[in-house]
Structures are given as structure tokens and as C-alpha cells.
C-alpha positions in Angstrom: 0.0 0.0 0.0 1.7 3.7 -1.0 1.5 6.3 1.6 -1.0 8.0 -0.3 -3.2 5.2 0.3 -2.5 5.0 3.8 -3.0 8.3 4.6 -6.3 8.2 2.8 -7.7 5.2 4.1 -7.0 6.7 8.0 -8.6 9.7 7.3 -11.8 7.9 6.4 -11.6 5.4 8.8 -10.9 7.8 12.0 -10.7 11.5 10.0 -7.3 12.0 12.3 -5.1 12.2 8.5 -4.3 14.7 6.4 -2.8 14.0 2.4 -0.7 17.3 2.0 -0.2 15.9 -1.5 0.7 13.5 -3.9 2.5 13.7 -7.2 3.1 11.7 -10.1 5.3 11.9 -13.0 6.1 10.1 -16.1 8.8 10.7 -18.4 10.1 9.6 -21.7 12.8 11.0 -24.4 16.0 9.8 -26.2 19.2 11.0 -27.2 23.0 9.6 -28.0 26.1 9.0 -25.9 29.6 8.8 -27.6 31.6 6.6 -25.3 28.6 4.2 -23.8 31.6 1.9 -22.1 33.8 4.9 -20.6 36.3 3.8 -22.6 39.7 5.6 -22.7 41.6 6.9 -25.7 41.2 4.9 -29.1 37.6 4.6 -30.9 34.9 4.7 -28.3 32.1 3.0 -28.7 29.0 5.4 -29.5 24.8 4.8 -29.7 22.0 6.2 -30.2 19.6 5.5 -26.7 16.0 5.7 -25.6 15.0 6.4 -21.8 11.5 6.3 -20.1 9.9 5.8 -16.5 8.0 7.3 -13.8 8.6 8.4 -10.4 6.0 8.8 -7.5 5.9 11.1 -4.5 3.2 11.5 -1.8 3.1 12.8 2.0 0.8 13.7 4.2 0.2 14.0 8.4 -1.8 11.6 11.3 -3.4 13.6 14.1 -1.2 16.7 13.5 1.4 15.1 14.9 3.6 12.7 12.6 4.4 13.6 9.2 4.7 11.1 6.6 6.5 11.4 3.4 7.7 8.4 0.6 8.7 8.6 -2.5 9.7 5.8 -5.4 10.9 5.2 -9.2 11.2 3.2 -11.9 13.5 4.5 -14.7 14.9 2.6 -17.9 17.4 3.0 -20.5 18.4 1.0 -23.5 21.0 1.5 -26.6 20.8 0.4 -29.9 23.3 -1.6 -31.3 25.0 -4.7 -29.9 27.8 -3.3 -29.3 26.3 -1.4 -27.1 22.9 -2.8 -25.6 25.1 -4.6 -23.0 24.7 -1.0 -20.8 20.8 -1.5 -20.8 20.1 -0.6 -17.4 16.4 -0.9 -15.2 16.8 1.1 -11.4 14.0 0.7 -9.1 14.0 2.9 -5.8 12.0 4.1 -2.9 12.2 5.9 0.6 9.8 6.9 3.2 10.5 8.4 6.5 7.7 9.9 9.6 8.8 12.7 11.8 7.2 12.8 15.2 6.4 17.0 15.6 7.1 17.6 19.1 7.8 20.9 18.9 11.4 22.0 18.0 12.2 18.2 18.8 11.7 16.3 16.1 12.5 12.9 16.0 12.0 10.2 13.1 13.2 7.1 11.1 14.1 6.9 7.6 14.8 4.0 5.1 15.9 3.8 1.6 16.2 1.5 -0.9 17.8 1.3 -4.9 18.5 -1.5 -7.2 20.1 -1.4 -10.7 20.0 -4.6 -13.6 22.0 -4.3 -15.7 22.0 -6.3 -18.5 25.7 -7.3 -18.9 27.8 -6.9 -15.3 30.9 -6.5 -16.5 30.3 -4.0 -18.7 29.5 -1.3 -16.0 30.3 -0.2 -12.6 26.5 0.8 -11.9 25.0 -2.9 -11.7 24.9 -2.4 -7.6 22.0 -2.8 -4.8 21.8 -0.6 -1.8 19.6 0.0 1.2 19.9 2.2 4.3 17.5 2.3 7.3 18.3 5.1 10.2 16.9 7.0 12.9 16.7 10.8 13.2 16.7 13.7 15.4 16.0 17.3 15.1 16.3 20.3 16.7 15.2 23.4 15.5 15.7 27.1 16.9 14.3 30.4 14.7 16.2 29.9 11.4 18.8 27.1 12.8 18.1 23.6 12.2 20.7 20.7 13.6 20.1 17.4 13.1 21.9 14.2 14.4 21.1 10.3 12.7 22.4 6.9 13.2 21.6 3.1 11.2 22.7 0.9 9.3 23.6 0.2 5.4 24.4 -2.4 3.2 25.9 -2.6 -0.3 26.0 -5.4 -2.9 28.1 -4.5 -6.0 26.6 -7.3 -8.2 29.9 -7.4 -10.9 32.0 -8.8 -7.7 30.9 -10.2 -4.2 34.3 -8.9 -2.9 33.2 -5.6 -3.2 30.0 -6.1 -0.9 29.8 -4.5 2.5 27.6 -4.1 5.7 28.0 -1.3 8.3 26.8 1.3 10.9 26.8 5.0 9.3 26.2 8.0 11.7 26.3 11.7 11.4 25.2 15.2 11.8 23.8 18.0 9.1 23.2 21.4 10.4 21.6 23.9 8.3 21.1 28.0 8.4 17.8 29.3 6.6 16.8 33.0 7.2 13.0 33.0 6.7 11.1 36.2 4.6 10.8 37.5 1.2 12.5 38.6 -1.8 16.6 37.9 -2.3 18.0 35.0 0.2 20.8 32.7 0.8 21.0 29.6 2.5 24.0 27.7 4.2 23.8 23.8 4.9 26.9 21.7 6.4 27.1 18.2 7.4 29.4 15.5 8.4 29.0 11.1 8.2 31.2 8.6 9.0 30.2 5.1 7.7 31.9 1.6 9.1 32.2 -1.4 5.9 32.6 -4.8 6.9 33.9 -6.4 3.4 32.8 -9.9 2.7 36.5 -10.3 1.5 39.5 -10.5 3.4 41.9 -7.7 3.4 44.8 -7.5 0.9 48.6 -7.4 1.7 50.9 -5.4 -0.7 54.7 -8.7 -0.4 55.7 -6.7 -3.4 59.8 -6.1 -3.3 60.7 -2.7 -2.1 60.9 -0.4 -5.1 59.6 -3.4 -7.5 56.1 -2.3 -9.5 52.7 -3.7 -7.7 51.8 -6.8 -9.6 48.8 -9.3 -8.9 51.2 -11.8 -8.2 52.3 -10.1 -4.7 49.6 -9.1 -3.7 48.4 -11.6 -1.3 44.9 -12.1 0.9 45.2 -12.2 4.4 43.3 -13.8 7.3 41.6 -10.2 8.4 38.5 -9.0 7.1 39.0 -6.0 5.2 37.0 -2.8 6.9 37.0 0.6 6.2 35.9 3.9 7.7 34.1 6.2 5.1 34.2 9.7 6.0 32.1 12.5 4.4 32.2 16.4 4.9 30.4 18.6 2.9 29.1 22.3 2.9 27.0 24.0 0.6 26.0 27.9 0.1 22.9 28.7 -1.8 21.7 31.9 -3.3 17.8 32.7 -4.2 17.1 36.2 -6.2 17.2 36.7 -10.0 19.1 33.4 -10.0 19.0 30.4 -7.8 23.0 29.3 -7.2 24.4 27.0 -5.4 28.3 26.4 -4.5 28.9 23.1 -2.6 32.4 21.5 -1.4 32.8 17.7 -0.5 35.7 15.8 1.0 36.0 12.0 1.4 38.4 9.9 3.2 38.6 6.5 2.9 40.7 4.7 5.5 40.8 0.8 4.7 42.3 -2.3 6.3 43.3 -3.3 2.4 46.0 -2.4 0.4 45.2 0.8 -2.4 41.5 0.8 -1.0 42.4 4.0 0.8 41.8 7.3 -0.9 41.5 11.5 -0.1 38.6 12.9 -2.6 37.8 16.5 -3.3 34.1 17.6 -5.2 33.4 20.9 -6.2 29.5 21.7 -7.3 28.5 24.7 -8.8 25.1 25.5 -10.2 23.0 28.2 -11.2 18.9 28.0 -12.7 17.7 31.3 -14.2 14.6 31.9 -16.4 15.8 33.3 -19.9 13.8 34.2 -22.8 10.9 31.9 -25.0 9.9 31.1 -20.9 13.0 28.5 -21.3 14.5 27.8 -17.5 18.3 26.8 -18.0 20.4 25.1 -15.6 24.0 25.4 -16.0 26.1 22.6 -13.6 30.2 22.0 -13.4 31.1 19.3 -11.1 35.1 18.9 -10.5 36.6 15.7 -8.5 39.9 14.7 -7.7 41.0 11.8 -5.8 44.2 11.3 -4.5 45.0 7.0 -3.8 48.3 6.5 -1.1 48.9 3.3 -2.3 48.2 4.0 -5.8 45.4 3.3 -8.0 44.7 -0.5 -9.2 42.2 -1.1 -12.3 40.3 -3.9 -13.0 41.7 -7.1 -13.1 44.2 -6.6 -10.5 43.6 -8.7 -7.3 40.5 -8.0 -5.4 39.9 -3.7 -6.8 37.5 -2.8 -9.4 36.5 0.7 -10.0 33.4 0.9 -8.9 30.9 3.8 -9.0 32.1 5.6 -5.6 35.7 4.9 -7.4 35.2 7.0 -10.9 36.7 10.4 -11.0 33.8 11.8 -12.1 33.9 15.6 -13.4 31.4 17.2 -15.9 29.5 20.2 -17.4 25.8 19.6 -17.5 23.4 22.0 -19.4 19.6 21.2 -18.6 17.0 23.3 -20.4 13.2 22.6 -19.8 10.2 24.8 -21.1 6.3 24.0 -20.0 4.1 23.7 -23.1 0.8 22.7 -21.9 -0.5 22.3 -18.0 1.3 19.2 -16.4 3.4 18.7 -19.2 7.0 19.6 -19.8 9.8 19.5 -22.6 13.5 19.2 -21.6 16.7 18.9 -23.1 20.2 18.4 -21.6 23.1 17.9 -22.6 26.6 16.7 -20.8 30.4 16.5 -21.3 32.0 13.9 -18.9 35.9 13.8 -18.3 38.3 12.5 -16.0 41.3 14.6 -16.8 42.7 13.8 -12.7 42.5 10.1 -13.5 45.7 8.3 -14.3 46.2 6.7 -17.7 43.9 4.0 -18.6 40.7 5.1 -16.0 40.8 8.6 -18.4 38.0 9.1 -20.9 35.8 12.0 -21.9 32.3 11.3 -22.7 29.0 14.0 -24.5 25.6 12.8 -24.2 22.5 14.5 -25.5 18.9 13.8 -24.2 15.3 15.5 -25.3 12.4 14.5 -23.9 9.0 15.1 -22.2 7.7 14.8 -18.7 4.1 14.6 -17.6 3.0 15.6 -14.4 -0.5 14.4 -12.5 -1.2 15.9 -8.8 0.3 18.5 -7.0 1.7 19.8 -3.5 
């Protein structure tokens, strides 16, 4: 049963609920992608592609007192070509989470869940399940808002089991809102720190001092590999003529295993302004870095993939959208992917182009 549902079905069996809303939207559109495998240098493999799906959001209150919220989607994507139909991709994902309003205290639980099938595994570093479940707590004073969570998370990276992992994740988000009209900013901070239990034992680097690191020296222990994820970020937002937003992230990895460790920087910046024809254009550069003490090993080295939380991911994303009838939507984007801080062979540049139409039912 959806939330919407639920909150319907209380409200006529007790009229203690309230629906603030529910929305629905479905989308379709196509487009091309010149390097569907990430490849680096050579010929890449281009393709013509085709995406469509839907994505559901409701929420709504019991007794004034608990808010409700959950939201969910089903998305698909497919290429033409054999060459490159092994990138077909189906996601499914939901969340939910109820806040308890006790005044500025407000606690609550969250959980989330995403799934990804890919149709060839090895072919792509997004074929990966992943679920979190936490609870919450609130505090908020005037314009201040600090909140503190705690729970659990798992991850199954579906290409390789060694790459799976289980652990606690806690943290704390604070964030700085000044409330009124006209021109404002807005400044949001947070900090998490995630524990991994691998289902694969730590590796040891028996390589020769000064020799290069080859699969044949590096060896498995008898420990189970665990890492601590850490995650900082702040963000600064701006709402006038323009809405912009400047965010910095930092990630430290700090793993039992040999070359699992790693420093990464993210930049964000981001701006949305309405422009002639009624045409709203968002303009988005995101820069990464990562630095690897051990050094970085590729695929097909012992135990290390590059998985999705792995790829140096840096781009400049153009998203254009104009309304052309009520509850419907045209949008365009297009997006140059690079990886000019990656070393050698995990280097590629990528441009895809997508045009397509969203349809919306409901409302707030």
C-alpha cells in the first residue's frame, strides 16, 4: 500500500489524516552518448539510446502530529546496437521516512532502498543494490536547524561479491535558513562517518621494495577488510534573479586493504535562471579529484575494481526545460564527462544529449 493510500484510508476510517499531497510523474525522451563503455583513448564506442519511467511522490500527516513522506521510481534505458545494448540498465528505488512534531524536537526514522540490472555486469560499474534504514533527530531554533542520525547500510556491488559490504553509518547536518521574502541565501553543512565490513578478506601489498605492484604479490590475508568512510560537505545557496548554489565535498577513505584508501575533493557549482521563450536553463560543473596512497589499481588486479564511488567523475551539464501545456514539460540536456585527474587507462571523456517530455499528475 503507497502512503498515499495509507494516509487516505486513515482519514476515512478515523478523520485523524491529512494527504498534504501526492504527485506523479512520467517521463520519456531519447538521445546519444559517444563513449557508452567509458572507454579511454582509441575509438569509443558510441549509440544512439532511448530512456522512459515514472517516479511517485506523496506525503501527508496523522493527528497533526507525525508527518509522513515516501517517494519511489522506476526508470529505464536502453541503446541500440549490440555493441552497445550490454549498458541497458532498469533502477527501481523508494524511501519513506515519519517525523514525530514535538515541537522544535523532532524525531523520526528513515529507510531507503535502490536497485540497478544491468544487463551485462561486467560492462559497468552501476550494476549495484543498496539499502539504508536510520533514525533521526531534530532540533530546531528560529532559522537554525541541527540534526543528528544513526543506522545501518548495506551494499551489494553485483559485478563482484568482494566488493560487498555491511556497516553502521552515523552523522550530523546542520543547516542555516533565514525565513522572509525577496533575495536570500541559505548555508547547509554536514558531516558522516560510515563503518564497511567487506565480505572479503583484506589485501597485503609482499611486493619487493621499489619493484612495481603486480597481482602476483599481492596476497589475501586472514583479516577481514573494513574501512571507515568519512564524508564532509558544505553548501551555500543563493535565491534572487538566479538560484546558485556552490557546494564542497571531502572524502576519506581509511581501509584495512591495500590501495582501498583514498582522499577525494568535489566541487559543485550550479545556477537556474529563467531566460527568454519562458525556457528555464540550468548550468552545472562538477570537478573531482581523488588522490590513492597506495596508488590506484584497475580492474583485473587482485581484489579492486572501479566501482561507482571509485570514478573520477567531473562534468558540465546544461539542462534546459520549457512547459508547453499544464502538467506537461519538454526538456533537453546535454553533458560532457571527463576524467582529466584520472591516471592513464581510467581517463576518458564522454558528451551525451537527451530530449524529452515529462508529464505531471497531482500536486503539492
Amino acid at each position: 500500500m503507497t502512503i498515499a493510500r495509507l494516509v487516505a484510508a486513515m482519514a476515512l476510517a478515523g478523520g485523524v489524516a491529512r494527504a498534504d499531497g501526492w504527485k506523479v510523474q512520467l517521463e520519456a525522451g531519447a538521445g546519444g552518448d559517444t563513449n557508452v563503455h567509458r572507454e579511454s583513448g582509441g575509438s569509443p564506442t558510441g549509440a544512439l539510446d532511448a530512456a522512459a519511467g515514472g517516479r511517485f511522490s506523496a506525503s501527508g500527516r496523522v493527528a497533526e502530529a507525525v508527518r509522513l513522506a515516501a517517494s519511489a521510481l522506476a526508470l529505464g534505458r536502453g541503446y541500440a546496437g549490440a555493441d552497445a545494448s550490454g549498458e541497458n540498465v532498469f533502477v527501481l528505488a523508494a524511501d519513506a521516512r515519519a517525523d514525530f512534531l514535538l515541537g522544535d524536537a523532532v524525531p523520526g526514522v528513515r529507510a531507503s532502498y535502490y536497485d540497478a540490472f544491468a544487463a551485462q555486469s561486467d560492462l559497468t560499474s552501476l550494476d549495484f543494490r543498496a539499502g539504508e534504514a536510520a533514525g533521526a533527530l531534530a532540533l530546531r531554533d528560529g532559522d537554525h536547524r541541527v540534526e543528528a542520525f544513526a543506522g545501518w547500510r548495506f551494499y551489494r556491488f553485483k559485478p563482484n561479491a568482494a566488493f560487498d559490504f555491511d556497516g553502521e553509518r552515523a552523522g550530523v547536518r546542520y543547516a542555516f535558513a533565514p525565513a522572509g521574502d525577496g533575495d536570500a541565501w541559505a548555508l547547509r553543512a554536514g558531516y558522516g562517518i560510515n563503518r564497511r565490513a567487506y565480505s572479503a578478506p583484506a589485501i597485503a601489498n609482499l611486493c619487493p621494495s621499489g619493484a612495481p605492484v603486480a597481482p602476483s604479490c599481492l596476497v589475501p590475508t586472514g583479516r577481514d577488510r573494513v574501512d571507515l568512510f568519512h564524508d564532509a560537505a558544505v553548501e551555500v545557496t543563493w535565491t534572487g534573479a538566479i538560484l546558485a548554489s556552490a557546494r564542497y565535498q571531502l572524502m576519506v577513505n581509511d581501509s584495512s586493504s591495500f590501495a582501498q584508501s583514498l582522499l577525494r575533493h568535489r566541487v559543485e557549482l550550479a545556477a537556474t535562471l529563467d531566460t527568454w521563450l519562458e525556457l528555464v536553463v540550468t548550468v552545472k560543473l562538477l570537478l573531482q579529484w581523488s588522490r590513492y596512497p597506495d596508488g590506484l589499481l584497475l580492474g583485473g588486479d587482485l581484489g579492486t575494481f572501479t566501482t561507482i564511488e571509485d570514478e573520477t567523475r567531473n562534468a558540465l551539464i546544461v539542462h534546459v526545460t520549457r512547459e508547453i501545456a499544464d502538467g506537461w514539460m519538454a526538456e533537453a540536456r546535454y553533458a560532457y564527462y571527463a576524467s582529466p585527474f584520472a591516471p592513464g587507462v581510467a581517463s576518458y571523456t564522454r558528451h551525451v544529449l537527451y530530449v524529452g517530455a515529462v508529464v505531471t499528475f497531482g500536486g503539492p
